[in-house]
N, C-alpha and C positions, 0 to 999 in steps of 0.2 A: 205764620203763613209767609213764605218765600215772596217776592216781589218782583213780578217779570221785567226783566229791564226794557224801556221803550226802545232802545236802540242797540244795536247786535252787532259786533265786526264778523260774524262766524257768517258764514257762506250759505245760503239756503240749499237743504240738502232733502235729497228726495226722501220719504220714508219706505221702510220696507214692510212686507206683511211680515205676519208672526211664520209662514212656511219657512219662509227667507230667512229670518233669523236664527231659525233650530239650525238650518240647513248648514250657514255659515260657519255657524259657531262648534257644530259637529266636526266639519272639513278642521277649525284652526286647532280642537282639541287633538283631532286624527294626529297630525301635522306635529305635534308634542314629542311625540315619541319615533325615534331612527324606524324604520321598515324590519333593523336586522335586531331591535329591541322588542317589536312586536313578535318576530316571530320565538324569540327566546321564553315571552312573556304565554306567550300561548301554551308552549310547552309547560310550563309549571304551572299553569293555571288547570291544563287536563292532568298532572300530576297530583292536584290537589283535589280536581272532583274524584280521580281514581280512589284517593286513598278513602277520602270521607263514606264512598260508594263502597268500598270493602268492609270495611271497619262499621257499617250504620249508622253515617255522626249524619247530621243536617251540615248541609256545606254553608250555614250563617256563619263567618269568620272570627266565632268568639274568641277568648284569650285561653278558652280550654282546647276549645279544637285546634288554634292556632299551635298551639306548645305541645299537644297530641301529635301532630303532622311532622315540627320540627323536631322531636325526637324521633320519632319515626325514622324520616329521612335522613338523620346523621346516621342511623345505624347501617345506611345503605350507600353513602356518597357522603363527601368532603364536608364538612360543616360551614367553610366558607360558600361551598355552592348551594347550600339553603339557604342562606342570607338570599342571596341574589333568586331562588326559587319565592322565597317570600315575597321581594319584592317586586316580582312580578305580578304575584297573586294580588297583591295589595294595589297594584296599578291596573289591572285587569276587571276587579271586581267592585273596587269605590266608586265605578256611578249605581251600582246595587244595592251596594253597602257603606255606606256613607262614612260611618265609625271605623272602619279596619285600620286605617293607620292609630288610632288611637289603641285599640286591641292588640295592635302590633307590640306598642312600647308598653304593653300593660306589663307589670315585675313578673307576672308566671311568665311571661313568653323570653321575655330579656333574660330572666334565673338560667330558663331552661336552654337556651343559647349557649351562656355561661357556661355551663355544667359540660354542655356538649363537645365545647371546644377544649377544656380539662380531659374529657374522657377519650376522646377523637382528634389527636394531637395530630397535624400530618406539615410536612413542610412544602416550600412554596418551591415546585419546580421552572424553571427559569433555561431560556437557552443561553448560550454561548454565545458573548460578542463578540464579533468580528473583528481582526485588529489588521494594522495597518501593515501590517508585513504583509497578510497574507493578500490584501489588496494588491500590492503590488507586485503579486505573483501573477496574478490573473489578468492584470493590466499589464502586465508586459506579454503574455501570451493573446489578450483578445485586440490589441493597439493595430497588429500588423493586418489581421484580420479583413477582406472585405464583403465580409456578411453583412447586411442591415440588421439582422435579428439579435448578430452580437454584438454589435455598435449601441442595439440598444439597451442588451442586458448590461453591459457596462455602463453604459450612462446613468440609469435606474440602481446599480448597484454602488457605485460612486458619488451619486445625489444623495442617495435614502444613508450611505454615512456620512458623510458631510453635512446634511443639512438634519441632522437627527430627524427624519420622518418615518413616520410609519408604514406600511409596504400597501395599507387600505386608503394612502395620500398618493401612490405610485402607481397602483396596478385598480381595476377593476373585481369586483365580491365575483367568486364563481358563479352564484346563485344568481339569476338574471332579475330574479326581482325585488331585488337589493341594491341593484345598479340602478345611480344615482348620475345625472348631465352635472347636478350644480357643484359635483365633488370631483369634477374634470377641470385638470388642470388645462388651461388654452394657449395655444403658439403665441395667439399675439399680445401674451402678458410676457413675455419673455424679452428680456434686455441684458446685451452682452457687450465685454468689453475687454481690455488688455490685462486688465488683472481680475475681473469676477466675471459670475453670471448671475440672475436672478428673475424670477419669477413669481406670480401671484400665486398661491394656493387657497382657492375660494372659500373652501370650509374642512372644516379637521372636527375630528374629536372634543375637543376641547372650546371650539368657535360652535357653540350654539345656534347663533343668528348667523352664520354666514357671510359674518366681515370681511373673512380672506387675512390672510398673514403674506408680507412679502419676504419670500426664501431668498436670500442674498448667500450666496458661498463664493468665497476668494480662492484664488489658486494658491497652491501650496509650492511650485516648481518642485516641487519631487514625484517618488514612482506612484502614488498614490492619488496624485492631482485628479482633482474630477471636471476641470474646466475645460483640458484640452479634448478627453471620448465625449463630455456633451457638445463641444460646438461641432463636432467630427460628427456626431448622430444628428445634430441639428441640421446642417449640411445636405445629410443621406435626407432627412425625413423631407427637407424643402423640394427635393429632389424629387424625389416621388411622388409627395401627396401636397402641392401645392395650395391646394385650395379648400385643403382639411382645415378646421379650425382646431382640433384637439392638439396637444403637442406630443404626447407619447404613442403610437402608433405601431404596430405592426408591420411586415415587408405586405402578408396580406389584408391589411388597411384595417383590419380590427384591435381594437383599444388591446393593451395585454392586463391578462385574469391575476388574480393569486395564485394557481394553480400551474399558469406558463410559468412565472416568474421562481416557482420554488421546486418546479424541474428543472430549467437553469441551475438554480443552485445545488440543488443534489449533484449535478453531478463534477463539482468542487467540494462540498463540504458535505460532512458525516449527518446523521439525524441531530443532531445536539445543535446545530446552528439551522435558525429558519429565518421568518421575515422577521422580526423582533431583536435579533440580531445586527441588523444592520443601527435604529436607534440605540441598541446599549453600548453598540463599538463605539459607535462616535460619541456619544456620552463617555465613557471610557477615557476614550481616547484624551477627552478634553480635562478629565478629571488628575490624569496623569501626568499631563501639561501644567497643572497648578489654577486651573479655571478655579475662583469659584463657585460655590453649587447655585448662586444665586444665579449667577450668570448663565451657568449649563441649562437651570431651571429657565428662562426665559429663550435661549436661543431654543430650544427642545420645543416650545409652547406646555409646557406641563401644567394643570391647572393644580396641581398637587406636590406635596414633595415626595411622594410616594417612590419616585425615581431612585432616590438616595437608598433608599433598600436593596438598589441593584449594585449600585457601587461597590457598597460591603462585601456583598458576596463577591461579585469579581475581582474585586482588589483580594479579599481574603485565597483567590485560586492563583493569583499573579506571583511570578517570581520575586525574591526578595528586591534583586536590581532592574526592574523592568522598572520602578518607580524612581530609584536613585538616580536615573539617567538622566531626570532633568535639571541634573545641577548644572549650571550657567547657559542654560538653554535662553536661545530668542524668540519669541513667541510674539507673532504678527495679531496684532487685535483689529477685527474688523472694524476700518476708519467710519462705518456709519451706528456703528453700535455704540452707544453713548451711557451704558449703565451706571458707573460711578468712573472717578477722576480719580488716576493717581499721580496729581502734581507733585507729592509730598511722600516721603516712606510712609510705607502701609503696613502692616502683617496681616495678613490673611489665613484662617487655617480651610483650606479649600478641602482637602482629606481626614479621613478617619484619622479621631485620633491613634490605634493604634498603627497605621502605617510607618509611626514617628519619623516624621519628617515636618519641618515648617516652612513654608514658602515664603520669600521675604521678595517683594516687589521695591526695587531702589528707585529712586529717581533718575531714571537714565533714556527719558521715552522722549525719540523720536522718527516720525512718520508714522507712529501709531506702533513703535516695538518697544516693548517692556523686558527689559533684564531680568528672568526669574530664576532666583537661586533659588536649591536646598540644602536645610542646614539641617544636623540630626542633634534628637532634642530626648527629653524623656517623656515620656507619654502620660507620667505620676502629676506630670508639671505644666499641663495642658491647663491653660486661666479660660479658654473659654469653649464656647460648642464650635465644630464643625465650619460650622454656617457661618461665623457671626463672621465682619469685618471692622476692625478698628484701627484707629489713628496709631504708631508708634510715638512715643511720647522721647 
């Protein structure tokens, strides 16, 4: 028997009834899952009563029915996107079914995945990064400009590559009831200065709870700068909408959708480049600079390295010298970014290895610029992975 203590620092606190408590605890389970995951999850949850209800199975989510279902639906759609139909079903139906996730991982259902992805091989379509030339094709054509509307697609398009963000960190979800206050980015997080600008972005992808990340981007002085169309839109929006709290805004005072922001873009760039686009240029971008991935991986907020899959592929579409170019290149490292120290030679290998190239960072850093050569090497003779970073000896 436990033994009440006489004396308590804990604050006397009212109780609730037991209504109160389903109630609450219903709302923070709600609250679990994005809006734009529920509705995803709903989908494949009526997908899966559909098939059970064709087919005669009881919709209990055995490891028969389960592995039933997922063949099924690979023979209709991409195998990776039954994963993601499962588990939705498995997130939908576990306060019913208590065991599904365990049925999920039973060997029939895992075997029959397996099998599936063997027999239904399909590869991973991916758009087009955006690169920094073509930036400053369009920044020299929207700069002279005195529309609000393209003051603002430039600033949004010059943010979203520079600070690798997503286009659902910039713009507003079509669907109105997916729009979210707490993933609006606010004017009075914003702080500007003679060589950056920066701002709070409350919640992302990857921020769960809602911490916020602070987006710091430095000026580049060149055609691609995105310091000087945001303080130029900053300007217009103060103008305007003074007493707006949001920072991205419209001429007609409304937040902009995904939908404005990728009619903009159509009409610069072919179907192959979307919002997705803008994070893998400036990933790209920075890969081709001798960044490495640990780095890209952290400025990006990735919670994964899943990223590095895109690399490959764009590097594998790149010209042979679109990478060579960075021999004795100067490369400005943001003074507040404090990842690792290179007091001392380093070798990094930031790129695939078969790029064959190795970046060699000398000791030559000051005011925050690091001397990055490339040297060409054999790719047979590569000692370590990609990623790794070590001391030269």
């Amino acid at each position: 028997m436990i033994k009440k203590p006489d004396l308590s620092r804990q604050p006397r606190r009212e109780a609730w009834m037991r209504e109160r408590l389903l109630r609450e605890r219903a709302i923070a389970i709600a609250c679990a899952v994005e809006p734009s995951s529920v509705s995803s999850y709903s989908s494949a949850v009526k997908s899966y009563f559909d098939f059970c209800s064709s087919h005669s199975l009881p919709v209990e989510p055995t490891p028969d029915t389960l592995s039933f279902y997922a063949v099924y639906m690979a023979h209709h759609i991409k195998p990776k996107s039954v994963t993601s139909y499962l588990s939705g079903v498995c997130n939908q139906l576990e306060p019913f079914f208590p065991d599904i996730r365990s049925h999920r991982q039973h060997w029939l259902v895992t075997k029959t995945f397996a099998g599936c992805r063997k027999m239904f091989p399909s590869a991973t379509t991916r758009k087009r990064p955006i690169t920094r030339a073509e930036l400053a094709v369009i920044s020299h054509s929207y700069l002279p400009s005195p529309s609000y509307d393209n003051a603002l697609f430039l600033a949004l398009l010059l943010t979203g590559f520079h600070g690798l963000m997503r286009l659902g960190e910039l713009t507003w979800p079509d669907n109105k009831n997916l729009q979210d206050y707490r993933k609006v980015t606010m004017r009075s997080s914003v702080q500007t200065n003679s060589t950056s600008f920066e701002f709070l972005l409350p919640g992302h992808k990857a921020d769960r709870f809602f911490e916020g990340s602070r987006i710091i981007i430095q000026s580049t002085k060149s055609a691609d700068d995105a310091r000087g169309p945001f303080t130029k839109y900053l300007s217009c929006r103060d103008r305007l909408f003074p007493l707006r709290p949001e920072l991205y805004l419209r001429e007609n005072g409304t937040i902009p959708t995904r939908a404005w922001f990728i009619h903009r873009l159509r009409q610069h760039f072919p179907a192959e480049v979307g919002g997705q686009s803008l994070r893998a240029g400036g990933a790209t971008a920075l890969a081709e600079a001798g960044i490495p991935s640990q780095m890209i991986q952290a400025i990006g907020r990735w919670s994964s390295e899943a990223f590095q899959i895109t690399f490959v592929d764009t590097l594998f579409s790149l010209p042979p010298f679109s990478i060579i170019r960075i021999y004795n290149l100067t490369l400005r490292l943001p003074s507040k970014l404090h990842i690792f120290s290179l007091s001392n030679s380093y070798l990094f290998h930031s790129l695939p290895p078969f790029v064959g190239l190795l970046a060699v960072a000398r000791n030559s850093i000051s005011g925050g610029a690091a001397d990055i050569r490339a040297l060409p090497f054999s790719a047979t003779r590569l000692p370590l992975r990609p990623e790794q970073v070590v001391r030269s000896v």
